[in-house]
DRENPA-3360 file (N, C-alpha, C; in nm, 2 decimals, always signed):
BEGIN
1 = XXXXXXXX = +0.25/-0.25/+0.30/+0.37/-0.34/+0.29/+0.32/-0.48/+0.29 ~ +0.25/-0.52/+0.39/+0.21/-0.68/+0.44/+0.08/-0.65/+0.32 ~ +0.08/-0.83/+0.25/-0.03/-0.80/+0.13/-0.15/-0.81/+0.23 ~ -0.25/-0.78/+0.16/-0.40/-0.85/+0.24/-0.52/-0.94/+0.23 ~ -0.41/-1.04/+0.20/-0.48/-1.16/+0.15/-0.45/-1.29/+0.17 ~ -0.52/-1.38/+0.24/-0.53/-1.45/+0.35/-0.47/-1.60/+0.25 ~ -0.45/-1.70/+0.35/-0.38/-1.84/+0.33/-0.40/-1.89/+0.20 ~ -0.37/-1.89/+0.09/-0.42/-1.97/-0.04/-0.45/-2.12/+0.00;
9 = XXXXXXXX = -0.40/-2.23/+0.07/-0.39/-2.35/+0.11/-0.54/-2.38/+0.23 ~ -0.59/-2.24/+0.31/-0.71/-2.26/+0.37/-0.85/-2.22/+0.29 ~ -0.91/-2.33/+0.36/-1.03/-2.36/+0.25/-1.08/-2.18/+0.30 ~ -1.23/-2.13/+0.15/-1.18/-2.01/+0.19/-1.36/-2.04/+0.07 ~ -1.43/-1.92/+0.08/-1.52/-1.92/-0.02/-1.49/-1.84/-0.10 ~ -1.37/-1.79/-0.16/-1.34/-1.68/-0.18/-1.20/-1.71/-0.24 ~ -1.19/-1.64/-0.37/-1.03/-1.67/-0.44/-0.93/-1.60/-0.39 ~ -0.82/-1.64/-0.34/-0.71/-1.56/-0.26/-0.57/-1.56/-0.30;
17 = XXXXXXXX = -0.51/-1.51/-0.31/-0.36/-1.50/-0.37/-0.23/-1.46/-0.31 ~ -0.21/-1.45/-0.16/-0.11/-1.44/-0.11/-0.05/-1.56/-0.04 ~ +0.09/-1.56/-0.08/+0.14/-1.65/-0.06/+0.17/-1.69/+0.08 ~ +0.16/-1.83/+0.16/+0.15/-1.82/+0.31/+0.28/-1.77/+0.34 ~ +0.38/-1.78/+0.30/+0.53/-1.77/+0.39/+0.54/-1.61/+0.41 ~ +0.50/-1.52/+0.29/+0.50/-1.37/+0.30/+0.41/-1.38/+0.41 ~ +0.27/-1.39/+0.46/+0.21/-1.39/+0.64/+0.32/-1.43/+0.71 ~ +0.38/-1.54/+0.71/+0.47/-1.61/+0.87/+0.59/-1.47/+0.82;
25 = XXXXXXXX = +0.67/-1.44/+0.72/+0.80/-1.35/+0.74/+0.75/-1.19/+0.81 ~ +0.60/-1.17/+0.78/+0.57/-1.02/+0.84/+0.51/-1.05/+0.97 ~ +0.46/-1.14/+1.02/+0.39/-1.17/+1.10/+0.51/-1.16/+1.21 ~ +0.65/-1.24/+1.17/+0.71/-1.20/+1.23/+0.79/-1.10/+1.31 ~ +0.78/-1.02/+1.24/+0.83/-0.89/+1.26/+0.71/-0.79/+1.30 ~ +0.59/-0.80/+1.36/+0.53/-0.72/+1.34/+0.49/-0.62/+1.40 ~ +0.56/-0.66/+1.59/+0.62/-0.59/+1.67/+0.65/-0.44/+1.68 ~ +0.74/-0.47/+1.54/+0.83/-0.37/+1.52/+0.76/-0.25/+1.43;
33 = XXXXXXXX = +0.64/-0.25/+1.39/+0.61/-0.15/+1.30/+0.62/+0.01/+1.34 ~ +0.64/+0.02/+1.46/+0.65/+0.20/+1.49/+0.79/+0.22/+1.55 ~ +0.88/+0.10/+1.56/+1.03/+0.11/+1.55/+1.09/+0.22/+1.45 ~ +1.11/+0.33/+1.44/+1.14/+0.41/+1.35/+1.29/+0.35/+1.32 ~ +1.36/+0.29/+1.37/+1.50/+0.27/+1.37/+1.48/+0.12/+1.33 ~ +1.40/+0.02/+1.31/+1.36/-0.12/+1.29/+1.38/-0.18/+1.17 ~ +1.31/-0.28/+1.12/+1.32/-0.38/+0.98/+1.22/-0.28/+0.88 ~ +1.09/-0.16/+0.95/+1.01/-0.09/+0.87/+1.06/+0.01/+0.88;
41 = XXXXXXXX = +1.25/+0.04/+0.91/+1.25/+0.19/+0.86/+1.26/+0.29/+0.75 ~ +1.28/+0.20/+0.64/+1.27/+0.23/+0.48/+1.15/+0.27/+0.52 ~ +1.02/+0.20/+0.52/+0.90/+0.28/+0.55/+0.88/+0.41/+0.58 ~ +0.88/+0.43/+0.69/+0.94/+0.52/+0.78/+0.99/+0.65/+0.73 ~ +1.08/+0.63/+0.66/+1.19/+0.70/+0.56/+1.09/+0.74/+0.45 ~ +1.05/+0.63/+0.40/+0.99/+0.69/+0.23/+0.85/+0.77/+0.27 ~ +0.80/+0.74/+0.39/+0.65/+0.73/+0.38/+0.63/+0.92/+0.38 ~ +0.64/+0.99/+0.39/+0.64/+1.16/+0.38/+0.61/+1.20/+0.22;
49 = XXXXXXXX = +0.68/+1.08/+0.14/+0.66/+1.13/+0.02/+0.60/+1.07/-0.07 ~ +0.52/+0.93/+0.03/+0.39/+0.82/+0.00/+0.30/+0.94/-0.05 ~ +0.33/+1.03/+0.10/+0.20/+1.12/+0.16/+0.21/+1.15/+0.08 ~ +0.30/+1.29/+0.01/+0.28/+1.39/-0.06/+0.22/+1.33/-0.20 ~ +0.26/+1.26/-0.25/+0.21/+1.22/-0.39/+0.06/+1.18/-0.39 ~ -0.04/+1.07/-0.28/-0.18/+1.08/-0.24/-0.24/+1.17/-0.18 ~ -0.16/+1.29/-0.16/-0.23/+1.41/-0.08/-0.26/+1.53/-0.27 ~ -0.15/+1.51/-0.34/-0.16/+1.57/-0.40/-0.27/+1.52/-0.55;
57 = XXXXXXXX = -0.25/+1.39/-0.54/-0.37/+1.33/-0.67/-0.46/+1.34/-0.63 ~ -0.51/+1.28/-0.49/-0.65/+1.28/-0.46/-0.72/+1.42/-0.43 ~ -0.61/+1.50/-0.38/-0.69/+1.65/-0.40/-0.73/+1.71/-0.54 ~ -0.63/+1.67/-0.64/-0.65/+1.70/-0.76/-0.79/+1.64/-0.84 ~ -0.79/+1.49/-0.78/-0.95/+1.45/-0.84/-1.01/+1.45/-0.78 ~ -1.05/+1.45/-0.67/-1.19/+1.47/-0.58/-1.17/+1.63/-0.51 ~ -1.10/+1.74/-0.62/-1.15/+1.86/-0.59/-1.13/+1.94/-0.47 ~ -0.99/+1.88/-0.41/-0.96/+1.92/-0.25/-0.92/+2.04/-0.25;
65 = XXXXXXXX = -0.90/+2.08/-0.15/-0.79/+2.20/-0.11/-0.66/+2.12/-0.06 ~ -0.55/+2.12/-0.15/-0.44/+2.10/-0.07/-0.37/+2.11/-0.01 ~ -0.40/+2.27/+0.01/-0.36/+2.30/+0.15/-0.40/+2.36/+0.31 ~ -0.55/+2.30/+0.31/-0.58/+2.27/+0.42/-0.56/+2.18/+0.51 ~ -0.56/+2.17/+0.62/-0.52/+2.11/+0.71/-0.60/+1.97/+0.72 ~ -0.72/+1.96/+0.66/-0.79/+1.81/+0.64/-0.87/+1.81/+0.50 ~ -0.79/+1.84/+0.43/-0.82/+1.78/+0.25/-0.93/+1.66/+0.22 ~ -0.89/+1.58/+0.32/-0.98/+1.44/+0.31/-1.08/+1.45/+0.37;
73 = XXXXXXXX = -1.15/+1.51/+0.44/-1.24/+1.49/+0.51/-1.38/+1.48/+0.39 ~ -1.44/+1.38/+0.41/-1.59/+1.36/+0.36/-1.56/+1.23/+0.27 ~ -1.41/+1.19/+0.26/-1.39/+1.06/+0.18/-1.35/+0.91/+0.27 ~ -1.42/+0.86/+0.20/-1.38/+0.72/+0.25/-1.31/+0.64/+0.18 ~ -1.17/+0.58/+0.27/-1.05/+0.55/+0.17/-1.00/+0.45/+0.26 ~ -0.97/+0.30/+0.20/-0.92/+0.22/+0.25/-0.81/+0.17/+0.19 ~ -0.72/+0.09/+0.33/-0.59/+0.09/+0.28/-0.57/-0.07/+0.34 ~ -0.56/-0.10/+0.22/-0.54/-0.26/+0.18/-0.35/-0.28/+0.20;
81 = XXXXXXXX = -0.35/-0.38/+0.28/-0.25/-0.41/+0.38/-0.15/-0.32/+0.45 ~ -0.27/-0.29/+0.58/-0.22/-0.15/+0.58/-0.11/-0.22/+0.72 ~ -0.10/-0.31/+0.72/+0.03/-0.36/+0.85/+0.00/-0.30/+0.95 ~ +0.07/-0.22/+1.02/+0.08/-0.16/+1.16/+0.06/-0.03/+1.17 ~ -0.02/+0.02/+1.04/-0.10/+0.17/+0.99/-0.02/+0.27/+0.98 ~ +0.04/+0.27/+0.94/+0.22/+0.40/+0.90/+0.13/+0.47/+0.83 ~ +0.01/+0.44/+0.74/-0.05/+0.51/+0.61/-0.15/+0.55/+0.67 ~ -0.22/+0.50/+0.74/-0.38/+0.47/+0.78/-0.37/+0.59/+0.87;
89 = XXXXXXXX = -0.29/+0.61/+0.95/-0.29/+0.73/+1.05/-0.29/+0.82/+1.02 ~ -0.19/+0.89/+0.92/-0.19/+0.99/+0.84/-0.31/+1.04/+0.74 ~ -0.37/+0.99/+0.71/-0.48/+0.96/+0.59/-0.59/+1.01/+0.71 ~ -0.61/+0.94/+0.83/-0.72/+1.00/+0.91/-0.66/+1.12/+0.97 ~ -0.60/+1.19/+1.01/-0.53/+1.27/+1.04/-0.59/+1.39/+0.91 ~ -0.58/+1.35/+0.84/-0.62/+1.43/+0.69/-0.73/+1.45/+0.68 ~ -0.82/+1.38/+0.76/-0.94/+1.38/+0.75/-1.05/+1.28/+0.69 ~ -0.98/+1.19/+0.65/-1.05/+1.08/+0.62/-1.07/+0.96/+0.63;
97 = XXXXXXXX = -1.23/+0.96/+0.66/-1.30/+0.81/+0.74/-1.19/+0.66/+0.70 ~ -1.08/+0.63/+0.78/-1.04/+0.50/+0.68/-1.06/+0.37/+0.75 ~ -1.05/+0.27/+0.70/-1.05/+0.14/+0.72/-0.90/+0.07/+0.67 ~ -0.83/+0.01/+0.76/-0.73/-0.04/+0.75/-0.74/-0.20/+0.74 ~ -0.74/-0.27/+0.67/-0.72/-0.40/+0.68/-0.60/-0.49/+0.63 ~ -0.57/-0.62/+0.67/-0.48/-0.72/+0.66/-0.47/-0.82/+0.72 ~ -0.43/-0.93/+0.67/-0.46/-1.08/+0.66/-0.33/-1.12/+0.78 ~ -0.27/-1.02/+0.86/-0.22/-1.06/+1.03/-0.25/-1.00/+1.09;
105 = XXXXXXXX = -0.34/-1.12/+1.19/-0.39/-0.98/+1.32/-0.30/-0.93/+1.42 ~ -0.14/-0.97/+1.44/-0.09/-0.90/+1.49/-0.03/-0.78/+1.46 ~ -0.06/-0.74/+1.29/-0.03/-0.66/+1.26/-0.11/-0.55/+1.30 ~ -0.28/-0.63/+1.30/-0.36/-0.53/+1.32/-0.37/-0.50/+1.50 ~ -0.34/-0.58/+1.53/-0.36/-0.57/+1.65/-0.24/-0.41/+1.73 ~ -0.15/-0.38/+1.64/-0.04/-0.33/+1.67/-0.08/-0.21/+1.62 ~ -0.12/-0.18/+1.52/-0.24/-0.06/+1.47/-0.36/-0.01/+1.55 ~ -0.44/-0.11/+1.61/-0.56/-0.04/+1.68/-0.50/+0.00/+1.84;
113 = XXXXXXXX = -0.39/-0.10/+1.87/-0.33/-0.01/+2.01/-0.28/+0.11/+2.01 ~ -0.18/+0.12/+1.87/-0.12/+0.27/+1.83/-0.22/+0.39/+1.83 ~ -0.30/+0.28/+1.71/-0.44/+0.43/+1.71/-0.54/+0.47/+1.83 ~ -0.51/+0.44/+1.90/-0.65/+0.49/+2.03/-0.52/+0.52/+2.11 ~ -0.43/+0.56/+2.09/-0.32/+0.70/+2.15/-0.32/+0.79/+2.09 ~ -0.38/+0.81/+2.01/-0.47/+0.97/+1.96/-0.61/+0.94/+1.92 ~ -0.67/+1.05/+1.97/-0.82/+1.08/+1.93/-0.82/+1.06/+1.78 ~ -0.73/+1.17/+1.73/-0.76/+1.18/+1.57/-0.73/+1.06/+1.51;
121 = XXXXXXXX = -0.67/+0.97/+1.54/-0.64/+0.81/+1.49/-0.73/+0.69/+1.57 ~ -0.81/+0.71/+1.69/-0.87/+0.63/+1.73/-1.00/+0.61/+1.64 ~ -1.05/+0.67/+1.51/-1.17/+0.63/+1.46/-1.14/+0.54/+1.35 ~ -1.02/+0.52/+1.33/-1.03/+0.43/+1.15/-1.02/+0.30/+1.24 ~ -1.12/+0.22/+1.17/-1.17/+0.10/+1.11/-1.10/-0.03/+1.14 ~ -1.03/-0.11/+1.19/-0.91/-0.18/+1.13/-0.96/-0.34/+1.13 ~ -0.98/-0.39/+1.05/-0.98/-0.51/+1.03/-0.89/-0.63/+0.99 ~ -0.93/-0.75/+1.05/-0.84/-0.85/+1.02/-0.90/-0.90/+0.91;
129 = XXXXXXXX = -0.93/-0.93/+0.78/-0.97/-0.91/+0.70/-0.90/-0.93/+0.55 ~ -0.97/-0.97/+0.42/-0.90/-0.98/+0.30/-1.02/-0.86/+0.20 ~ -0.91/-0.81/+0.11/-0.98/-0.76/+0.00/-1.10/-0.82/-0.03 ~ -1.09/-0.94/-0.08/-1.24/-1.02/-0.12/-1.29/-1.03/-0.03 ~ -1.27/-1.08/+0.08/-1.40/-1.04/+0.18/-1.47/-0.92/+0.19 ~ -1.42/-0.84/+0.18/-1.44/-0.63/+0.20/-1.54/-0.68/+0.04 ~ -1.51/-0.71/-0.06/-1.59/-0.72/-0.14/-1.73/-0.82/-0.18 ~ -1.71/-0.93/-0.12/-1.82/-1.01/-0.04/-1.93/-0.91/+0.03;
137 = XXXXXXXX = -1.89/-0.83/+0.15/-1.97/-0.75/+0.15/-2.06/-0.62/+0.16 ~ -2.01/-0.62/+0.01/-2.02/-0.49/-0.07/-1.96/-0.35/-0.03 ~ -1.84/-0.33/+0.03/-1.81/-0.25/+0.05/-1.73/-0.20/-0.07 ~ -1.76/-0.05/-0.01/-1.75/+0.06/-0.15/-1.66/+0.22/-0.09 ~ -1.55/+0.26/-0.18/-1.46/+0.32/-0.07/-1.43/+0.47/-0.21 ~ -1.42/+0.60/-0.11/-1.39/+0.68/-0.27/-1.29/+0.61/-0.33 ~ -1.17/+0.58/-0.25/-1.00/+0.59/-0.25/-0.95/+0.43/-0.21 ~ -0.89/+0.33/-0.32/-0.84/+0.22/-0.25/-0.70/+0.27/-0.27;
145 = XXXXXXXX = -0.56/+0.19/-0.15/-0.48/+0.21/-0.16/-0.42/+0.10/-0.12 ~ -0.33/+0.06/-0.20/-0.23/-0.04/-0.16/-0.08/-0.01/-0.17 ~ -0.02/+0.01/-0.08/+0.14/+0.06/-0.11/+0.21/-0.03/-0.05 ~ +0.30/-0.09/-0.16/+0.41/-0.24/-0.11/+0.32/-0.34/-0.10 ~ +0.25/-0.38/-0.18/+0.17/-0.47/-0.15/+0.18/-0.60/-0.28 ~ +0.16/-0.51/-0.40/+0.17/-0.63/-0.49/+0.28/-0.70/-0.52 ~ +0.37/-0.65/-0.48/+0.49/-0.79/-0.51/+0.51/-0.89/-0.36 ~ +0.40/-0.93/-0.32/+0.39/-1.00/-0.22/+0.26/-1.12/-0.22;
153 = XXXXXXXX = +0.21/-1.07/-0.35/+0.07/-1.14/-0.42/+0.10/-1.22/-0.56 ~ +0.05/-1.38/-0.50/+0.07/-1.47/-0.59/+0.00/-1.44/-0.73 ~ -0.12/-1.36/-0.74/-0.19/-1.35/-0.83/-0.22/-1.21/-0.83 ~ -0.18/-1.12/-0.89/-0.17/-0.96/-0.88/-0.25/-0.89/-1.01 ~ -0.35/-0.98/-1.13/-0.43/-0.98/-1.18/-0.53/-0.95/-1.11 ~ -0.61/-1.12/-1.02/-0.69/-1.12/-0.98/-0.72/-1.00/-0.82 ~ -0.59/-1.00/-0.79/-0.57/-0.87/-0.66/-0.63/-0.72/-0.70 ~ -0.59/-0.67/-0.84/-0.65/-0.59/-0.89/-0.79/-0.57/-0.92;
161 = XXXXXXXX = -0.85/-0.68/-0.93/-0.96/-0.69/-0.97/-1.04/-0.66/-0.85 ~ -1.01/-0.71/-0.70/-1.05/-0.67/-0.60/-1.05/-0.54/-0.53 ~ -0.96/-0.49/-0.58/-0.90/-0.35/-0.55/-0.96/-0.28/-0.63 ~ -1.02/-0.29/-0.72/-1.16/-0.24/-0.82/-1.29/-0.25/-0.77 ~ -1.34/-0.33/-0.76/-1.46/-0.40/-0.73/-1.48/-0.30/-0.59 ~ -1.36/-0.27/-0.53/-1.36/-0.22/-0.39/-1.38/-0.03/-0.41 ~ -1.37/+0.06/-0.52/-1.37/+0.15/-0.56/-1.55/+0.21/-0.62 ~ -1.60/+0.29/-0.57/-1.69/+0.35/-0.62/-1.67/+0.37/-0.81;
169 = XXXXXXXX = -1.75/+0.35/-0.89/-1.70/+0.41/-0.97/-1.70/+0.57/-1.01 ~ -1.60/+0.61/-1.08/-1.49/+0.73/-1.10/-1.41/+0.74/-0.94 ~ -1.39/+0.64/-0.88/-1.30/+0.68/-0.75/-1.19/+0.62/-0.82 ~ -1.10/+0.64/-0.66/-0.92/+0.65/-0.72/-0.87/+0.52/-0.65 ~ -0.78/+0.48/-0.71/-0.67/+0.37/-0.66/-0.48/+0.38/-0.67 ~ -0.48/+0.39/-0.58/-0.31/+0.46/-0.53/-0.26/+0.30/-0.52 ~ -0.14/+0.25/-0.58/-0.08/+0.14/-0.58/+0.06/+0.20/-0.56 ~ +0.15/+0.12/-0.51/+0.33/+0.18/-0.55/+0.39/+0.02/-0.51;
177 = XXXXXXXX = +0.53/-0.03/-0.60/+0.57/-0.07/-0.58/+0.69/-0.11/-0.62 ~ +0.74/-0.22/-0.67/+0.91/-0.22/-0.69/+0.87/-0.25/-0.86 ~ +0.97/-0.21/-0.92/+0.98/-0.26/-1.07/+1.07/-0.34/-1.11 ~ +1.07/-0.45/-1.16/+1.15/-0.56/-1.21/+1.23/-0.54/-1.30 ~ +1.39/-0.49/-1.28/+1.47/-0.41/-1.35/+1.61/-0.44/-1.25 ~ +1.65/-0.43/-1.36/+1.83/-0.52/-1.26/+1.87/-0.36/-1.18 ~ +1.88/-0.29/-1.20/+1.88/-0.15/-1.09/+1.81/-0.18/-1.00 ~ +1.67/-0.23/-0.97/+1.57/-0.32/-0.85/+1.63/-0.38/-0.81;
185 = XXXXXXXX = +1.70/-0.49/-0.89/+1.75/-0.57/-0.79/+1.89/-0.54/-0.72 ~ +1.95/-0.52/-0.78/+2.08/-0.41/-0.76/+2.02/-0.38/-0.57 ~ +1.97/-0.28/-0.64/+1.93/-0.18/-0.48/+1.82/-0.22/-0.39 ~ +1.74/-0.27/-0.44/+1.61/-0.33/-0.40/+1.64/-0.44/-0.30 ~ +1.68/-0.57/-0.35/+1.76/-0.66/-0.29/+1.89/-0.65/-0.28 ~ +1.95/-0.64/-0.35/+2.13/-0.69/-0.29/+2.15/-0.57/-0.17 ~ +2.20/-0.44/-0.18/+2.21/-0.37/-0.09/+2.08/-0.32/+0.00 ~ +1.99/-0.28/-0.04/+1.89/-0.27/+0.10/+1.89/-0.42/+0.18;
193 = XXXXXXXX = +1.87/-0.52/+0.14/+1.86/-0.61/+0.20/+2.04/-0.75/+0.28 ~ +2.12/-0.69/+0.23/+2.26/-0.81/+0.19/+2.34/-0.71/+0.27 ~ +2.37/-0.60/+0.19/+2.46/-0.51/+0.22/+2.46/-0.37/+0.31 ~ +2.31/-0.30/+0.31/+2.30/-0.20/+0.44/+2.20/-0.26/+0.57 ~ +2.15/-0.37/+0.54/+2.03/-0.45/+0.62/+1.96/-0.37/+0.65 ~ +1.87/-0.27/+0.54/+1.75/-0.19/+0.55/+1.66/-0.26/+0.60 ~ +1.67/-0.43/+0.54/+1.55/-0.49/+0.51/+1.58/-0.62/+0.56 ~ +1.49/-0.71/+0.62/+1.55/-0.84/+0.65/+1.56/-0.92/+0.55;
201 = XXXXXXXX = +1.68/-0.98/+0.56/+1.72/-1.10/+0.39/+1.56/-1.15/+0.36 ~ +1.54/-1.12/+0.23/+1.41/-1.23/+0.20/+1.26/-1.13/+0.20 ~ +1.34/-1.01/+0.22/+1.21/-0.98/+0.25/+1.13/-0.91/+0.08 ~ +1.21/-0.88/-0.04/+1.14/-0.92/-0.14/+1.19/-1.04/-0.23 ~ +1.14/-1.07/-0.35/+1.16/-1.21/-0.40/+1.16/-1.09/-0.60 ~ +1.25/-1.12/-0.66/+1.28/-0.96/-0.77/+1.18/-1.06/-0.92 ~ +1.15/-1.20/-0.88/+1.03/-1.22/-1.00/+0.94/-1.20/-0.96 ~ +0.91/-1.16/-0.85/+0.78/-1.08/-0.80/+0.70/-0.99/-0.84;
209 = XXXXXXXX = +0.85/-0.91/-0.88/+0.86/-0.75/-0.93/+0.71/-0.72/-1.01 ~ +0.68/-0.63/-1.07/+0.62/-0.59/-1.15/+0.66/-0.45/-1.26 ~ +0.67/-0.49/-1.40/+0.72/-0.37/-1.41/+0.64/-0.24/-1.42 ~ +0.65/-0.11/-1.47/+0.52/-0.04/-1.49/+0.44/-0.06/-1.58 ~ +0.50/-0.06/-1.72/+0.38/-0.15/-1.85/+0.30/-0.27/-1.77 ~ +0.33/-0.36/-1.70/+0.28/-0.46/-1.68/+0.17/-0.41/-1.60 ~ +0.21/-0.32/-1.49/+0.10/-0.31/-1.36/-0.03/-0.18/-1.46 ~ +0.05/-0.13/-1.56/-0.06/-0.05/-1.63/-0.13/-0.13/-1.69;
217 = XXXXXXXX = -0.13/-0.26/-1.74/-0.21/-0.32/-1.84/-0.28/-0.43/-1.72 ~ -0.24/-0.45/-1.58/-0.31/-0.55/-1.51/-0.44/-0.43/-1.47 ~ -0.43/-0.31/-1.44/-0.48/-0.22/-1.39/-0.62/-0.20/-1.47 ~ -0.57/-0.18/-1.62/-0.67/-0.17/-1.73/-0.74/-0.27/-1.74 ~ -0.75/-0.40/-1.75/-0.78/-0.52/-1.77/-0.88/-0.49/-1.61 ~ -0.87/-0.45/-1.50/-0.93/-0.47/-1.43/-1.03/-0.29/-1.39 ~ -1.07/-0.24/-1.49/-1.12/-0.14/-1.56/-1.08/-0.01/-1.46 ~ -0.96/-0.04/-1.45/-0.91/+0.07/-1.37/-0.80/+0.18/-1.46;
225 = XXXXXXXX = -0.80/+0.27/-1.49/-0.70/+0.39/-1.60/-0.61/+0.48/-1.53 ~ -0.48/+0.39/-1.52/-0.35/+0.52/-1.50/-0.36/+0.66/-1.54 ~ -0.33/+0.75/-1.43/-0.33/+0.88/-1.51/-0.22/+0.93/-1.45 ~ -0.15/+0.88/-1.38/-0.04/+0.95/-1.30/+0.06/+0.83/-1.26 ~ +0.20/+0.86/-1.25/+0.32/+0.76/-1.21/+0.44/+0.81/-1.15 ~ +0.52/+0.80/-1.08/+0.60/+0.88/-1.02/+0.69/+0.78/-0.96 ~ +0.83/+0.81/-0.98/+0.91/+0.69/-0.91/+0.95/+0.76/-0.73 ~ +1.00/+0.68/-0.70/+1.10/+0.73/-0.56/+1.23/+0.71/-0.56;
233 = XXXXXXXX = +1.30/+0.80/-0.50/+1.47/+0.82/-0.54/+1.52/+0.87/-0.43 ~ +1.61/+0.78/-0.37/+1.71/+0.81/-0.24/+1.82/+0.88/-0.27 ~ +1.79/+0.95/-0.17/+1.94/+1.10/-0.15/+1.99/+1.03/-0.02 ~ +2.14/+0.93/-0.08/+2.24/+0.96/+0.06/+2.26/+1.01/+0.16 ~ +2.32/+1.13/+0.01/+2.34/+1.25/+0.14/+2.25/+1.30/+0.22 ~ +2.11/+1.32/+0.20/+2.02/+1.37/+0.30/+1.93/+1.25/+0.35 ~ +1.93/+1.16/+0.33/+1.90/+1.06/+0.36/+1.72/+1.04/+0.40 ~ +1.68/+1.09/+0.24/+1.54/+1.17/+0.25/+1.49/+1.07/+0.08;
241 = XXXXXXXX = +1.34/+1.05/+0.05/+1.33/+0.97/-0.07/+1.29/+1.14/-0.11 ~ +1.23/+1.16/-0.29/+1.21/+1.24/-0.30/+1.10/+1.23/-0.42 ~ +1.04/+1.27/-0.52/+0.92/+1.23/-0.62/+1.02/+1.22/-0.73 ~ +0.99/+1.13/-0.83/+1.12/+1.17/-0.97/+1.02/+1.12/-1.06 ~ +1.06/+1.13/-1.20/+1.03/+1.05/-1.30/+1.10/+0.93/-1.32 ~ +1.20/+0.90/-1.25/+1.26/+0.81/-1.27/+1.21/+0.70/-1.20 ~ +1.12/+0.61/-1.27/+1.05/+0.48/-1.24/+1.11/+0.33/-1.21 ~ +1.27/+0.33/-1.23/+1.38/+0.21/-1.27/+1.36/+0.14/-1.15;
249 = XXXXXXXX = +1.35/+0.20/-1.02/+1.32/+0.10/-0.92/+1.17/+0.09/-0.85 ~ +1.20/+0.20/-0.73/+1.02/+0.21/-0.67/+0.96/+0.31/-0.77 ~ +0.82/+0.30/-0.75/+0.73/+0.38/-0.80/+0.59/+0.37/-0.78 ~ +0.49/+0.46/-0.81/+0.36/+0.47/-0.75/+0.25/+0.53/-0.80 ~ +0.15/+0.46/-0.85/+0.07/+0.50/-0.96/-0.06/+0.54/-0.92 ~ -0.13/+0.62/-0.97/-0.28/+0.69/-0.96/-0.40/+0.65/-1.06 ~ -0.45/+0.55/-1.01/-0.55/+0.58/-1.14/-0.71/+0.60/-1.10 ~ -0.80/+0.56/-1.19/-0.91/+0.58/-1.16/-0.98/+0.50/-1.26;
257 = XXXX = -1.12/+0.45/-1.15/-1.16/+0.34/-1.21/-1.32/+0.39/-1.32 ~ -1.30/+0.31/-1.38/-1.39/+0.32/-1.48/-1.58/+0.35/-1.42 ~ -1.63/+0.48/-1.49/-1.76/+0.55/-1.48/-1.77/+0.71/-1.42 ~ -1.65/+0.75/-1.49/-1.66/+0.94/-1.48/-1.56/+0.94/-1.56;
% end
């Protein structure tokens, strides 16, 4: 959710692209990340079927068993703004070595207390930390994942590029995010945020958006190849997201970076 990429305005050896006010709006809230009933309970809500769609690509390219009980075990997979670790838990839980990073340490700070209340979650990684630094020095991961992250990034070019550089090559890169599409903003902002207060006012900005051609061609450009897309779709009535083709609002892509 929270990007992972530190102050543009502080000096920095290192090119950065998140904008400072998205830190101070999550930072605020950051408390709240395992509030199931809170400002991250959309999260909360959608995240089951984050899982299912990274449990089922990454098994499919790195040759898993899907239905074993730790699929992931022997990969190393980091999760670029991983906030208050909703993703990062699950992912080690699965069996794989992760590193959680992002650019508030109270976010992180609210992640390594959660995680050392389970053994199986006390070993990932969590750093206060930006993509380009992780790439500074030389870190190399099967699996990068960022979910909710690029429409909170000033420069989502150059972010991709990091989120590359951060991939073994033939490893995988899991992205998902909002599409820039008056149905987005419809439900994305006016009612998740105005009208059912899923979300606190402000908490996306809809030229932010990205659409899917767009994030396919920033992806490519940064020698990374979509092979997979899948939207998310709220049931009311069950009050559950579910996998769709239907891309018009959220959605969440698979690709793989260039050398296999």
């Amino acid at each position: 959710m929270i990007a992972n990429l530190i102050f543009k305005n502080k000096p920095q050896t290192t090119t950065s692209s998140l904008k400072q006010h998205e830190l101070a709006k999550f930072a605020a809230i950051s408390d709240t990340w395992w509030d199931s009933e809170g400002p991250f309970k959309p999260l909360h809500v959608m995240n089951p079927t984050r899982i299912a769609f990274i449990r089922s690509t990454l098994c499919r390219h790195f040759s898993k068993d899907p239905n074993c009980a730790r699929p992931f075990e022997g990969l190393k997979i980091v999760d670029v703004g991983c906030g208050g670790g909703i993703l990062s838990e699950p992912l080690a839980r699965m069996g794989a070595a992760v590193t959680g990073v992002d650019a508030v340490e109270k976010n992180i700070n609210v992640a390594r207390l959660h995680a050392d209340l389970d053994p199986e979650t006390s070993t990932i990684e969590y750093c206060c930390t930006t993509a380009e630094k992780l790439v500074e020095e030389q870190r190399k991961f099967d699996a990068v994942i960022a979910l909710e992250v690029i429409e909170h990034v000033a420069a989502p070019a150059e972010f991709c590029k990091s989120l590359a550089a951060l991939a073994y090559p033939g490893g995988a890169t899991v992205l998902s995010t909002i599409n820039r599409s008056m149905k987005a903003y419809a439900t994305a902002i006016v009612a998740a945020e105005y009208l059912l207060h899923w979300l606190p006012k402000g908490t996306h900005q809809w030229s932010s958006f990205l659409t899917p051609e767009e994030l396919v061609l920033i992806l490519q450009r940064a020698s990374i190849n979509v092979k997979e897309m899948a939207g998310f779709v709220y049931s009311p009535l069950t009050g559950r997201w579910s996998l769709s083709d239907d891309i018009s609002v959220n959605f969440i892509a698979f690709g793989t970076k260039d050398g296999q």
